[in-house]
N, C-alpha and C positions, 0 to 999 in steps of 0.2 A: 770431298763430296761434290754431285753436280748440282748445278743451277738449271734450268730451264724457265724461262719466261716466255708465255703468249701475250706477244700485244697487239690490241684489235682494235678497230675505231668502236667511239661509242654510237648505242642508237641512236637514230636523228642524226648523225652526222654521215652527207654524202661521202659515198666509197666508190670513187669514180674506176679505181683499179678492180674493182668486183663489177662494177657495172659492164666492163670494158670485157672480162672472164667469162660474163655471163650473154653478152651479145655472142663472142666467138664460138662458146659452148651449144648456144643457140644454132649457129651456122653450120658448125659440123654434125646439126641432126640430134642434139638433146635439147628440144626445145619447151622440156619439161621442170625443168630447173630453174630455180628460183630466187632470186633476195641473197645473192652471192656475197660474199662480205671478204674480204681479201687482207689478211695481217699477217705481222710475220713473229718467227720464234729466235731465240736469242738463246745461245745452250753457253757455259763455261764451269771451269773447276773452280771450285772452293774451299782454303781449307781451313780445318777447323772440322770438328765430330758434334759439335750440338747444333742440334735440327730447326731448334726456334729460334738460338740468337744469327743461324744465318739467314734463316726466311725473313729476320726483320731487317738484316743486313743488305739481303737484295731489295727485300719493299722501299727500303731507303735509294737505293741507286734507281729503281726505277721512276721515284718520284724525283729523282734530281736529274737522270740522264733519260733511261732506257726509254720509257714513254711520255706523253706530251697530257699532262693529266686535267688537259681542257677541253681535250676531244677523244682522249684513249683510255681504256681501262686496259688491267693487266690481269692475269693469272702467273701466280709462282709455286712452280714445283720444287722439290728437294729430295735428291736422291743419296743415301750413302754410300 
């Protein structure tokens, strides 16, 4: 099965790399956009065929590697 994980910074915390998305976005004439937030996706195989015990499998790796869970919150998908 696949893994996908979104890690985002949380709110309240500065996102200097959106901020930085959002001036240049600005420059090239969208200066209608707004509160840019800039995170990244993390994709890999999995295996194993039940759906819950790997979504707990990766909540577990994301709380010990993937994301930094004093400034980032995560989303996890699971695909079969």
């Amino acid at each position: 099965m696949k893994a996908v994980v979104h890690v985002y910074l949380k709110t309240g915390v500065l996102d200097v790399q959106g901020k930085a998305v959002q001036t240049a976005l600005h420059g090239l004439g969208w200066a209608d956009v707004d509160d840019v937030r800039v995170g990244r996706v993390i994709e890999f195989a999995l295996a194993g065929d039940d759906e819950t015990e790997a979504k707990s499998r990766v909540e577990a790796m994301c709380a010990r590697l993937l994301a930094n869970p004093v400034i980032e919150g995560y989303r996890v998908e699971i695909a079969a």
